[in-house]
C-alpha positions as CSV (number, residue, x, y, z in Angstrom):
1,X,0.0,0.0,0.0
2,X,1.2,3.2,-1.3
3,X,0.7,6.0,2.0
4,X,1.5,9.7,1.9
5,X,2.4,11.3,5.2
6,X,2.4,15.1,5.7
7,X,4.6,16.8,8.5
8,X,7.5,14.0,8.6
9,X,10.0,16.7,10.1
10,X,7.6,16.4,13.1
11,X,7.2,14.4,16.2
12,X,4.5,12.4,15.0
13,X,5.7,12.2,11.0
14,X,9.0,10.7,12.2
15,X,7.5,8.3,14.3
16,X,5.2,7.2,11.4
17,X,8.5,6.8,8.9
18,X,10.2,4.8,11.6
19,X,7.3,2.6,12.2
20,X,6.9,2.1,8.0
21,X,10.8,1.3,7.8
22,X,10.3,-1.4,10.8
23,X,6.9,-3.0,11.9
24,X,5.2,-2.0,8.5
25,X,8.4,-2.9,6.2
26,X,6.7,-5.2,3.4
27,X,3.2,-3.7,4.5
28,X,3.7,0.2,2.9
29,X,5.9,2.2,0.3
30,X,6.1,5.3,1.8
31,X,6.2,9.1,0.7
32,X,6.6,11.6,3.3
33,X,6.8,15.1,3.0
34,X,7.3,18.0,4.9
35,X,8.1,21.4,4.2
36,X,11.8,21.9,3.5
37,X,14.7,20.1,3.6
38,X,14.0,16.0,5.3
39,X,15.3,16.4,8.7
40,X,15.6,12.5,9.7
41,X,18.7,11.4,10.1
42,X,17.7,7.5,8.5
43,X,17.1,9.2,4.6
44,X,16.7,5.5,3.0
45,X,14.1,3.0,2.6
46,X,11.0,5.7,1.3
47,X,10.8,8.3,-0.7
48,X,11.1,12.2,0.4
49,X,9.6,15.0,-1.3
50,X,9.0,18.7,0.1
51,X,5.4,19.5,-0.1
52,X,4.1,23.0,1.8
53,X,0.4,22.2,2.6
54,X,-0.5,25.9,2.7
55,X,-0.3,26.0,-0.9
56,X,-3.5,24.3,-2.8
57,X,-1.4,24.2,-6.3
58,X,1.7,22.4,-4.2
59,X,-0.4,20.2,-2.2
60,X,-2.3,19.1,-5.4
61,X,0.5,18.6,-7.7
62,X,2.7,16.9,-5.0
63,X,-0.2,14.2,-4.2
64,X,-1.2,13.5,-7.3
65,X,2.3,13.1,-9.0
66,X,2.4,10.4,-6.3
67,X,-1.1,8.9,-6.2
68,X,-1.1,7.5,-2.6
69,X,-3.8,4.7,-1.5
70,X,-3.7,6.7,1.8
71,X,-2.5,10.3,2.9
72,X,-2.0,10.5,6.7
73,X,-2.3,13.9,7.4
74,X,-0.1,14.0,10.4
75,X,1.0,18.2,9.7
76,X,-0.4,21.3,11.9
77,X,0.5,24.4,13.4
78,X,-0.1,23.0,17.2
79,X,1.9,25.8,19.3
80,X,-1.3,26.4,21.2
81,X,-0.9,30.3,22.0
82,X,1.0,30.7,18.5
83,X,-1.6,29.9,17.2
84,X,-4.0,32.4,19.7
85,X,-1.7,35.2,18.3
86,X,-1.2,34.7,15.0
87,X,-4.8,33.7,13.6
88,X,-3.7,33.8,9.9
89,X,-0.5,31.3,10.1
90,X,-3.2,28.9,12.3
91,X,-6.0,29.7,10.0
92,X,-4.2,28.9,6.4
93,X,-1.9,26.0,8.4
94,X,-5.0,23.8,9.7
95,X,-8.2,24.9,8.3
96,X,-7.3,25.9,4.4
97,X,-4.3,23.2,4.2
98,X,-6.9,20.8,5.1
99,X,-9.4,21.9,2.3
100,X,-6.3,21.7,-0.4
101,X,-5.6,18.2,1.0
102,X,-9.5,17.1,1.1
103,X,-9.6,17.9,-2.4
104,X,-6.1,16.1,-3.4
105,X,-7.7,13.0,-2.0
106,X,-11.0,13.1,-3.7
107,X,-9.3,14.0,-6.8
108,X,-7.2,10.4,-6.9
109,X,-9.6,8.3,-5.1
110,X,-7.0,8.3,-1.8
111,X,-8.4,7.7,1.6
112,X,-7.6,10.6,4.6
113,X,-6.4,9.7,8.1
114,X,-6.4,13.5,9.5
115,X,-4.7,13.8,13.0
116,X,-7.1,16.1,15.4
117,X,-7.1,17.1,18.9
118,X,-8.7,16.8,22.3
119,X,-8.6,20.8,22.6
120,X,-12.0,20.8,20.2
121,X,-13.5,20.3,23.7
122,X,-14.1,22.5,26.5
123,X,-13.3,19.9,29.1
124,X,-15.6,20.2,31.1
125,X,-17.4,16.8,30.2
126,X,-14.2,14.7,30.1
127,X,-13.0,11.5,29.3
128,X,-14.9,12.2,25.9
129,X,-16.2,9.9,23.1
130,X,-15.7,9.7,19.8
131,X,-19.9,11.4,19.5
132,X,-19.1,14.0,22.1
133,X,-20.1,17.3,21.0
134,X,-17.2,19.6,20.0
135,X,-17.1,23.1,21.8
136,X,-13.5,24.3,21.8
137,X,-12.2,27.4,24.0
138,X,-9.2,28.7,22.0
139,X,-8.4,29.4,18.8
140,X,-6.6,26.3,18.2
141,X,-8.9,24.2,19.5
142,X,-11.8,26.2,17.1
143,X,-9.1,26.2,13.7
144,X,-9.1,22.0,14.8
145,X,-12.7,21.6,15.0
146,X,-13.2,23.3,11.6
147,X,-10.8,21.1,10.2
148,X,-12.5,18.0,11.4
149,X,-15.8,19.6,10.0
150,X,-14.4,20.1,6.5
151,X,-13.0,16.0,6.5
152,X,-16.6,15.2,7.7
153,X,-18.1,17.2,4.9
154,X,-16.0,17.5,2.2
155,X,-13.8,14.2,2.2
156,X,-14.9,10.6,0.3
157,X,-13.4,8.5,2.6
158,X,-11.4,9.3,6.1
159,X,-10.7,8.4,9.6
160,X,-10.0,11.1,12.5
161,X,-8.1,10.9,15.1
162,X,-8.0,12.1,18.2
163,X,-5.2,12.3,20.5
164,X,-3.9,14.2,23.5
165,X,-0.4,15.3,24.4
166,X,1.5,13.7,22.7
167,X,5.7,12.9,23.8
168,X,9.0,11.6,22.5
169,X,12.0,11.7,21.1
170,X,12.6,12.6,17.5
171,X,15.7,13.3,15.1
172,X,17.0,17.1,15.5
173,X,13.7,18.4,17.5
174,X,12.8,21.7,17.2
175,X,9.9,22.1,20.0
176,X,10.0,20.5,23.3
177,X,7.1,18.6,25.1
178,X,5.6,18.0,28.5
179,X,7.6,14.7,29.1
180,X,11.2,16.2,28.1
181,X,10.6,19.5,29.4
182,X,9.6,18.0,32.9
183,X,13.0,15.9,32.9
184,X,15.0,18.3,31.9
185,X,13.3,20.8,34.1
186,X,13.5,18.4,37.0
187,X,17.0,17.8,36.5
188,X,18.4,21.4,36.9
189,X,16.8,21.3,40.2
190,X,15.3,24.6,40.4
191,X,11.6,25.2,42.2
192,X,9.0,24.6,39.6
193,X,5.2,25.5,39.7
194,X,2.7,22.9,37.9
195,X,-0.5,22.9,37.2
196,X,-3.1,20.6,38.7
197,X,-6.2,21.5,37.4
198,X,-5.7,20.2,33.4
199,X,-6.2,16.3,33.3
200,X,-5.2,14.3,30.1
201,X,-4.0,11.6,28.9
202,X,-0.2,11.7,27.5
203,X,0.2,9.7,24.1
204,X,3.9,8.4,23.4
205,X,4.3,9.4,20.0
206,X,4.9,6.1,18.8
207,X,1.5,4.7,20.0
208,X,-0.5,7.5,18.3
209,X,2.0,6.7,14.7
210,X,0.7,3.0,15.2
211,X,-3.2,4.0,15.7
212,X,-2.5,6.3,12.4
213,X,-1.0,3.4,10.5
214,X,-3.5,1.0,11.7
215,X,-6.3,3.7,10.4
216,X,-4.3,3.5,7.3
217,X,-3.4,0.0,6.1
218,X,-7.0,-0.6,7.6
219,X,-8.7,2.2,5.7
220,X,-11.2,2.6,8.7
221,X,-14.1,4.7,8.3
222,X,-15.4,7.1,11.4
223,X,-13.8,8.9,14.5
224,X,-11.6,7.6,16.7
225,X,-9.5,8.4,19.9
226,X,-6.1,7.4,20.2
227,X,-4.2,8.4,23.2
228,X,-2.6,6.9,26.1
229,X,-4.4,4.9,28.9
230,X,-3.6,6.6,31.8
231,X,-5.1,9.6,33.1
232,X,-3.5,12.3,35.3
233,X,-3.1,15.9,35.7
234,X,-0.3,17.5,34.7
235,X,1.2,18.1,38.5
236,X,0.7,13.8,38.9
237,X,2.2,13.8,35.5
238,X,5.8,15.6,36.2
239,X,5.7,13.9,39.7
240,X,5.4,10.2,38.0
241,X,8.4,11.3,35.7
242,X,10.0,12.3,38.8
243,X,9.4,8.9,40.3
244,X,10.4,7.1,37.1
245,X,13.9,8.6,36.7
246,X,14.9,9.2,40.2
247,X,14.6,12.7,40.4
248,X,13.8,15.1,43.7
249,X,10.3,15.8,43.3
250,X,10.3,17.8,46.1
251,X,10.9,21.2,43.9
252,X,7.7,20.6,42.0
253,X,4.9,22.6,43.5
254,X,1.3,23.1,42.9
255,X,-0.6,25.6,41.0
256,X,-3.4,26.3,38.7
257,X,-4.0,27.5,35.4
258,X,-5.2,31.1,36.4
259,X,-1.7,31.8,37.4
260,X,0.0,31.3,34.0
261,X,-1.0,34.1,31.9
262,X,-1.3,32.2,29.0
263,X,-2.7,33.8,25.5
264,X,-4.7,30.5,24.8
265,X,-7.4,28.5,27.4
266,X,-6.3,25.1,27.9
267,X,-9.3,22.8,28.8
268,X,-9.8,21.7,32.3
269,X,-10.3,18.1,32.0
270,X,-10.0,16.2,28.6
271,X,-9.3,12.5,28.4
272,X,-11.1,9.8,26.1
273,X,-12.8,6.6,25.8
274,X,-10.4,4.1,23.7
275,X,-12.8,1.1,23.7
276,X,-13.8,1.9,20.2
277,X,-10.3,2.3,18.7
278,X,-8.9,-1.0,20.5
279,X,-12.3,-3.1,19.6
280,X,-11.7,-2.0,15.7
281,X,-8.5,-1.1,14.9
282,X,-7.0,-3.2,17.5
283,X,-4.7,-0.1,19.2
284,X,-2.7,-1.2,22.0
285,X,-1.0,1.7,24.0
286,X,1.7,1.9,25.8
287,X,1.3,3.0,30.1
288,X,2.9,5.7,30.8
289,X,6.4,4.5,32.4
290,X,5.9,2.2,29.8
291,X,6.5,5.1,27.3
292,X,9.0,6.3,29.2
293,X,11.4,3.6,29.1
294,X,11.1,3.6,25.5
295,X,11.5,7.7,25.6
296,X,14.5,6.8,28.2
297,X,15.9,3.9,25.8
298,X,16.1,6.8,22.8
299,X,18.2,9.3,24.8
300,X,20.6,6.7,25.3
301,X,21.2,6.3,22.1
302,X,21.0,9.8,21.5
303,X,23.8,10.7,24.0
């Protein structure tokens, strides 16, 4: 099967290419693009082409010079208050680069796996189903919603999903996330304040790359959550990384959200139901110290 992946530069894009060149080997040809130069270090074993998804004429010439069986469309602008400041880059990034994409896949026939969000909710009715009733509280959240909105729509054939917070370890990372910046943060030893009020449920990235491949080579129909199984706030969260690398957790103090000042509104409580995704697609995650000793096992290697 012939798959196109958007955003390989990214977290989740590199995770999928990994996963393609090891558990899906004889399963998938892959194309991934991204925009720019490919910043993986492994280059061989699928094809690389620069594709910038906020162009409609790029994204349509790019996907149908390679008529894919499935585009995984695994690119976003996801800086949360980035994307509260700067409307346009959000706006053209995740609600028109999904129209262009939309219409590159009806064009050849390809199926759509589109990645969304748990910030389409206002967490206040969380852990959610996949037939809970978006109502997003910041722009992000709102340009996501719209998004999933124009797949429903627009598209001929596609799968959403959901995930929350995602973490890892990826080739020459340009943006940090909760996992890394807690250990690292943890590690200087300095007093740090965190949130207790925002529950989710923190997806290793390589979990949510196998619920998107398994949505691919599958070509399941319908919404579905993919995220990790274990469900914390974000204070329990930096205290269990504590506990899992031996760190003094005893700098880590309690706050809530009203203190941070931040441009965007995070929801209070997210979380999701994953029966449906494990009863069809047969998704499996990983706990969460389970994640992290594979997250540990990478900066190893990386050191």
């Amino acid at each position: 099967m012939k798959i196109l992946i958007t955003g390989s530069n990214g977290l989740l894009g590199q995770k999928i290419v990994y996963a393609c060149l090891g558990n899906y080997l004889n399963e998938v040809e892959l194309v991934a693009t991204a925009r720019g130069e490919n910043r993986l270090i492994e280059q061989n074993g699928y094809t690389y082409h620069s594709m910038d998804i906020s162009s409609k004429i790029d994204t349509l010439e790019v996907i149908e010079k390679f008529q894919p069986e499935v585009v995984i469309h695994a690119a976003a602008m996801t800086n949360v208050d980035a994307c509260e400041t700067d409307k346009e880059s959000c706006l053209i990034n995740n609600v028109h680069a999904v129209e262009f994409i939309v219409e590159a896949c009806n064009k050849i026939g390809a199926h759509l796996v589109h990645v969304s969000t748990d910030f389409i909710f206002d967490g206040l009715g969380g852990p959610y189903a996949e037939d809970a009733e978006p109502n997003p509280i910041s722009y992000y959240g709102w340009s996501k919603a719209e998004a999933e909105k124009i797949v429903k729509e627009k598209s001929d054939s596609w799968a959403i999903l959901r995930t929350i917070l995602v973490y890892g370890v990826a080739d020459h990372m340009s943006r940090s996330n909760v996992v890394l910046w807690a250990k690292g943060a943890l590690e200087k030893g300095n007093p740090i304040n965190v949130v207790d009020d925002q529950y989710r449920m923190p997806t290793l990235a390589e979990d949510l790359a196998e619920g998107c491949l398994l949505a691919a080579t599958k070509k399941a129909n319908g919404i579905f959550n993919i995220s990790g199984p274990d469900y914390m706030n974000i204070f329990e969260l930096v205290n269990r990384v504590a506990d899992y690398f031996g760190l003094d957790k005893s700098i880590v103090h309690r706050t809530d959200s009203s203190g941070l000042n931040q441009p965007a509104k995070r929801p209070p409580r997210t979380g999701f139901d994953l029966s449906k995704s494990r009863s069809i697609l047969g998704y499996r995650p990983r706990s969460f110290e389970e994640g992290l000793a594979i997250l540990e096992g990478q900066l190893k290697v990386q050191s």
